[in-house]
C-alpha positions in Angstrom: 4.1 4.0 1.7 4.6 7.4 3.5 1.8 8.6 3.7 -1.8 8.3 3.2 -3.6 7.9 -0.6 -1.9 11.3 -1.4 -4.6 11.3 -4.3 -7.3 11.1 -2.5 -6.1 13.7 0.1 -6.0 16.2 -2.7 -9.7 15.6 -3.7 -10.4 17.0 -0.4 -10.3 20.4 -1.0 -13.1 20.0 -3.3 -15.3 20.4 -0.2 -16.1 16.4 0.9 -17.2 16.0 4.5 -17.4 12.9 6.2 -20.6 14.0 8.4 -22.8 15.4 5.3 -25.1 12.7 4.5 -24.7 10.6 7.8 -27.9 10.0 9.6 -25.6 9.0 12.4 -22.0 9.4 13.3 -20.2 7.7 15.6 -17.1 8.7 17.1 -15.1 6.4 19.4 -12.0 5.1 20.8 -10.8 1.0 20.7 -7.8 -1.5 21.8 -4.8 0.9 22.7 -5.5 4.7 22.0 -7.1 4.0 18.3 -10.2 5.8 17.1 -13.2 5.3 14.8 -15.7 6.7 12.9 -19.3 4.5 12.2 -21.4 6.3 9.7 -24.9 4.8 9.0 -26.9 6.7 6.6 -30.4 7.3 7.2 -31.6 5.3 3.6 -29.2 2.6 5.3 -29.0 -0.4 2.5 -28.0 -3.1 5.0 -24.1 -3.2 3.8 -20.8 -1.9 5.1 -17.7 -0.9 4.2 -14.9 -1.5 6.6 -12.3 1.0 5.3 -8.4 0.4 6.4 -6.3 3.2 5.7 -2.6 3.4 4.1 1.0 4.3 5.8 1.0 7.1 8.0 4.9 8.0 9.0 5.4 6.7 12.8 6.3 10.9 14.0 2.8 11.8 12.9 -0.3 11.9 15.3 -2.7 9.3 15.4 -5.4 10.3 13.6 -8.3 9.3 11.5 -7.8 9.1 8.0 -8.7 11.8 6.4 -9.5 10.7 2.9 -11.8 8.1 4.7 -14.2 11.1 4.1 -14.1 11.0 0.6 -15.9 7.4 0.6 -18.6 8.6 3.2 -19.2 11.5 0.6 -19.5 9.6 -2.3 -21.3 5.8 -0.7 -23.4 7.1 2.3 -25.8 8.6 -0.1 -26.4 6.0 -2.2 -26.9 3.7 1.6 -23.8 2.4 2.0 -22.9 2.6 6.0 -19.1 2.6 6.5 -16.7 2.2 9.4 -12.8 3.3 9.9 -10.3 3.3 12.4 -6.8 5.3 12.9 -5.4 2.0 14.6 -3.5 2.5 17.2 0.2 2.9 16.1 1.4 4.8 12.4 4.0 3.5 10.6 3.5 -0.3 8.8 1.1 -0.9 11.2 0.2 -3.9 9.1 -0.3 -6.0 12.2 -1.8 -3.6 14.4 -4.8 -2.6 11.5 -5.5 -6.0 10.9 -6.8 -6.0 14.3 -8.8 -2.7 14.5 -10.3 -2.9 12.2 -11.4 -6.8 12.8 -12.5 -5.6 16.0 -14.0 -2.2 14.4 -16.7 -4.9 13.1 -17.9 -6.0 16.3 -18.1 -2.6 17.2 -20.1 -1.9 14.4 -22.4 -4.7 14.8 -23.3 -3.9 18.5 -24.3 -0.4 17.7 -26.6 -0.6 14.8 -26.8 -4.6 14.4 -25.7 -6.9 12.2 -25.4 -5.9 8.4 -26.6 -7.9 5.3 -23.2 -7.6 3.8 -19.7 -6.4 4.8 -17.7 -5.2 2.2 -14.0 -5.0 2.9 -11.8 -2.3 1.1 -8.6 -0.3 1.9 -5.6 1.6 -0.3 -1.9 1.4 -0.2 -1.0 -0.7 3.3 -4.7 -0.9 3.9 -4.5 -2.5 0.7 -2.5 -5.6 2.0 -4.4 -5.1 5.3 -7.9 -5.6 3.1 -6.3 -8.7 1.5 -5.3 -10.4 5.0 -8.5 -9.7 6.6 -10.6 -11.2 3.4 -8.0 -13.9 3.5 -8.0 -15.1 6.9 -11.8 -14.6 7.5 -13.3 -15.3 4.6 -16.9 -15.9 6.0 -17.4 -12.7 6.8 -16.8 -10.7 4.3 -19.1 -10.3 1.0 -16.5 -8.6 -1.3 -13.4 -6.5 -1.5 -12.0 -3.4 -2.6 -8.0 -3.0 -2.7 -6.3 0.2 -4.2 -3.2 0.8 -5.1 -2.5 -2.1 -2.8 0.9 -3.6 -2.0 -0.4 -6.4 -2.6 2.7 -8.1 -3.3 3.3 -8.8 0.5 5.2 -6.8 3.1 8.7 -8.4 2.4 8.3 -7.3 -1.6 7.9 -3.3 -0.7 11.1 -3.3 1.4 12.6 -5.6 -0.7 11.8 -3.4 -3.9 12.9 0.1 -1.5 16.7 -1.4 -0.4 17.4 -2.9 -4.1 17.2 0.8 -4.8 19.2 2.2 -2.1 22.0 -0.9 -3.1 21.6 -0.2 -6.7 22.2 3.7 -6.1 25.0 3.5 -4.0 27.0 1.5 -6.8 26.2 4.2 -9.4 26.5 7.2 -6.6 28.3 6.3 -4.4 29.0 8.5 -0.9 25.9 10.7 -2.3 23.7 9.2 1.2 24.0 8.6 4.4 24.2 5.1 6.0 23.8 1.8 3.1 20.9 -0.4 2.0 21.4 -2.1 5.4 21.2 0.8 7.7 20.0 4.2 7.6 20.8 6.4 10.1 18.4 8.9 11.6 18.6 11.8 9.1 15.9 14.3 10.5 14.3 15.6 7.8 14.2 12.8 4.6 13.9 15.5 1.9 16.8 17.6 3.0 19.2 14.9 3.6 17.7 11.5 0.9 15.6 13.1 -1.7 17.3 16.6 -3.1 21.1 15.1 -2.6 19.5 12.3 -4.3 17.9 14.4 -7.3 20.8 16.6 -7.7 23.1 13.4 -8.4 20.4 11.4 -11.0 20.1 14.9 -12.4 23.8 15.0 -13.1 23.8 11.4 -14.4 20.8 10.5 -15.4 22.4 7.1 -16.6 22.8 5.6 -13.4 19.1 5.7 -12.7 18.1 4.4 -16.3 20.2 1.3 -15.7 18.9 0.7 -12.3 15.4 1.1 -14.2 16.9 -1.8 -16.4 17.3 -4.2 -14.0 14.5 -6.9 -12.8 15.0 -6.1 -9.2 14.1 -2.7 -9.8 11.5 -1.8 -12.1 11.2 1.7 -11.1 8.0 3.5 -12.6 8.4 6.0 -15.1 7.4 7.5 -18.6 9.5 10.7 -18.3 12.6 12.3 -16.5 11.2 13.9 -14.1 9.0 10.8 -13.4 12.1 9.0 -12.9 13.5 10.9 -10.5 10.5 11.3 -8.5 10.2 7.5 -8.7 13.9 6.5 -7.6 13.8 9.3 -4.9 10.5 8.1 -3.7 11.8 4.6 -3.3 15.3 6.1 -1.6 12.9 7.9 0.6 10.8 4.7 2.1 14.0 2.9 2.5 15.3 5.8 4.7 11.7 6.1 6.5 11.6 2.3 6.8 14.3 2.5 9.8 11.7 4.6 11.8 8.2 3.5 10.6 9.4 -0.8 10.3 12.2 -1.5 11.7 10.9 -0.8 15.6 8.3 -3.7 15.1 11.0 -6.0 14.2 12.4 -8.5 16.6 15.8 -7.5 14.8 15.9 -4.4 12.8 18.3 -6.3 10.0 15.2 -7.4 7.3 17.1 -7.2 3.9 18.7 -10.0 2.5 20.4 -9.7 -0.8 23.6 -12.1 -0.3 21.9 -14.9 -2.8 20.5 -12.2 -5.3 21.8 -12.4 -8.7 20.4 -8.6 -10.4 19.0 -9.4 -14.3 18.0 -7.4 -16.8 16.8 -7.9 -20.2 18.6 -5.2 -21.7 21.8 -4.7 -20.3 25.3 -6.5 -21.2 26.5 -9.0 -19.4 29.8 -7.2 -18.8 27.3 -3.9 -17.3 25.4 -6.9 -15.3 28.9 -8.3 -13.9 30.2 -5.6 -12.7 27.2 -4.6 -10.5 26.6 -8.2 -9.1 30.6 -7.3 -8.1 30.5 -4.1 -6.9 26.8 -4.0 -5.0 27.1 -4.3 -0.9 25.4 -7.5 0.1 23.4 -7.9 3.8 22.2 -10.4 6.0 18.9 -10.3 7.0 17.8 -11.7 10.4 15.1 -14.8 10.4 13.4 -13.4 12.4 12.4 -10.1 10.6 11.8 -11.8 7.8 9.6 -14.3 10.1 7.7 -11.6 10.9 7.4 -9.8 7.4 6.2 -13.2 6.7 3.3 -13.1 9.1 2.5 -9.2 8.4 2.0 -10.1 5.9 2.8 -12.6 2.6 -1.2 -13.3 0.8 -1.7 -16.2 -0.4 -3.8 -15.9 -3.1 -6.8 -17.8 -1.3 -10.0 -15.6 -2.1 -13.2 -16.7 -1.3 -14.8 -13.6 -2.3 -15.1 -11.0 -5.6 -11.9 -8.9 -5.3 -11.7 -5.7 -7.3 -8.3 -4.1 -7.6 -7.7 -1.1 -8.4 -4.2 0.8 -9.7 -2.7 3.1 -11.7 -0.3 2.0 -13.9 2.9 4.3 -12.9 2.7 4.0 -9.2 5.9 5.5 -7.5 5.2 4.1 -4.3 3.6 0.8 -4.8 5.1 -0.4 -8.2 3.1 -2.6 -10.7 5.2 -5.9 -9.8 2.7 -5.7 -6.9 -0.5 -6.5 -8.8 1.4 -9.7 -11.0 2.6 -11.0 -7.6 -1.1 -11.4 -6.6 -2.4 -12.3 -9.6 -0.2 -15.0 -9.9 -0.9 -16.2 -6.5 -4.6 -15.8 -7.2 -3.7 -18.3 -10.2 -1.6 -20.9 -8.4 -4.8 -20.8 -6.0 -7.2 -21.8 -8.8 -9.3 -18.7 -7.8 -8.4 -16.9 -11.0 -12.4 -16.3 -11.7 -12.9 -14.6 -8.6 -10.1 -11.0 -9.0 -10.7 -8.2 -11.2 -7.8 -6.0 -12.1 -8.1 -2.4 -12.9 -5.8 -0.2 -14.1 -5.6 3.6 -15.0 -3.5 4.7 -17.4 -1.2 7.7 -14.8 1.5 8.5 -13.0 1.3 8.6 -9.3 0.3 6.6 -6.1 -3.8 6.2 -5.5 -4.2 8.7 -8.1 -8.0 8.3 -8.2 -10.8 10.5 -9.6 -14.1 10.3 -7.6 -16.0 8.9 -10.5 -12.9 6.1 -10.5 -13.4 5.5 -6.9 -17.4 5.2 -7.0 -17.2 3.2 -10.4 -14.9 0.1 -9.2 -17.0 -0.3 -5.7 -20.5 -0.1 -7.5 -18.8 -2.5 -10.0 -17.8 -4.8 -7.1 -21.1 -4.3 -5.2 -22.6 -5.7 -8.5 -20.6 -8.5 -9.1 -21.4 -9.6 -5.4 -25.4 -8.9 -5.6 -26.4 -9.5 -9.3 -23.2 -12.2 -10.6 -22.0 -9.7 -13.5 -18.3 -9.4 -13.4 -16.7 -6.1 -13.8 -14.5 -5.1 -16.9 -11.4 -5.5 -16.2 
């Protein structure tokens, strides 16, 4: 969750502007030092998209999202208005986007009035921050877009990045600073997590495949070099995660693996024994996991269409993510309300334009007309 919808970002440089079809544009600034962007189009439909933007590292700038622009460029003309926010902190500012963009809404609303329909949508952490809003408020919202969400709740992502960080340390051991508990500031993450990292699965690529065995960590990949990427990707977030979660934390200690018992399918039992033996094991504090809890664990409640959207290699966000909500959509009895998409690739929000616009016309249909996407 480093950084924002890296593949939307890249469709950028294809020359999308978030200002070319808007009628009006809105710049602003709300709560603490965030700013937003309200784009009504001049063939103004009535509905809005709230957007809520992914993981930006806690060092960077507050900014607006830039691949916000990509949705203006491809909705506004057909006379969708839309409205996003920076929020007002980076890192997993699950909390704080929640409440800009809740309050981005009112905003909204006094400008250019009330709309017909809000639509709700977001990618990555605005994924999970799209599911709480929809979740908690369900009467205001119409329908809901979540991509490559980690939808799975705060607590699986970090669970998911320090079973990694334990699991490599048994198979390389001394190859990184600090442990699955702690991380120590490192300065730069690729110099000093991801090459030392990639140098030693490169060396032994067995390690890696067997912590790719193992239920805890399904890591993502179809190749070699996928699986590096993957593994290093995950190494990475748990290094970042002492800068961009642990400062929100009443206590910084949020992974708890004492009770965990690592299974796989496919390994021995003898293989299986000796890393349940040999992996370090940490306390986490209540009240970290309290507030993982709160920021946020869905429920599965929906009240609305919900379309997901994924990719079905996802370094980042891994597929365990989607089953988690499904299931709790299920154990909800709202089964008949979620929509899961998948495309077939490797990488996080690795979306084509036509992808994008597809799945929200799909959802804007299933709200307006009753005909459920495709799956």
């Amino acid at each position: 969750m480093r950084t924002r919808t890296v593949g939307l970002l890249l469709v950028l440089v294809l020359g999308f502007t978030g200002q070319a079809f808007g009628d009006e544009v809105v710049d602003g600034r709300l709560g603490p030092g965030a700013l937003y962007r309200l784009v009504r189009p001049t063939n103004w439909n009535g509905s809005l998209l709230l957007y809520s933007h992914g993981a930006v590292p806690s060092a960077a700038p507050v900014a607006l999202p830039a691949e916000a622009n990509l949705f203006v460029a491809l909705l506004a003309p057909r006379g969708f208005a839309l409205a996003f926010s920076s929020y007002s902190e980076n890192g997993w500012a699950v909390k704080d986007g929640v409440q800009r963009t809740h309050q981005l809404l009112e905003v909204f609303t006094e400008r250019f009035g009330s709309p017909s329909r809000v639509y709700m949508g977001g990618a990555s952490m605005g994924g999970l921050i799209t599911i709480e809003l929809i979740e908690k408020y369900p009467g205001v919202f119409s329908g809901a877009l979540a991509a490559c969400a980690a939808s799975g709740g705060s607590r699986a992502q970090f669970d998911y990045q320090a079973n990694v960080r334990a699991l490599f340390d048994v198979f390389y051991p001394g190859v990184l600073p600090g442990d699955a508990g702690y991380v120590p500031p490192v300065g730069d993450v690729t110099t000093a997590i991801v090459l030392p990292a990639a140098a030693a699965i490169q060396a032994n690529p067995a390690g890696a495949l067997t912590i790719a065995s193992i239920a805890q960590t399904p890591i993502p990949f179809s190749n070699a070099a996928q699986l590096i990427e993957s593994v290093t990707t995950a190494l990475a977030g748990h290094a970042l995660s002492f800068t961009d979660l642990v400062p929100s934390l009443p206590v910084g200690r949020y992974f708890d693996n004492q009770d965990v018992v690592y299974a796989s399918a496919v390994l021995p039992p003898v293989t299986l024994a000796l890393i349940n033996a040999g992996v370090g094991r940490f306390n986490a504090a209540p009240s970290a996991l309290n507030y993982l809890e709160h920021h946020y664990q869905p429920s599965g409640e929906l009240r609305m269409p919900m379309l997901m959207l994924s990719t079905s290699l996802d370094p980042v966000v891994p597929g365990f993510h989607q089953t988690a909500y499904r299931d709790l959509v299920a154990a909800a009895g709202q089964s008949d309300l979620l929509v899961q998409r998948t495309v077939n690739r490797y990488g996080h929000c690795n979306f084509t334009p036509d992808e994008i616009t597809a799945a929200f016309l799909g959802l804007v249909t299933w709200v307006e007309l009753g005909i459920k996407p495709a799956p």
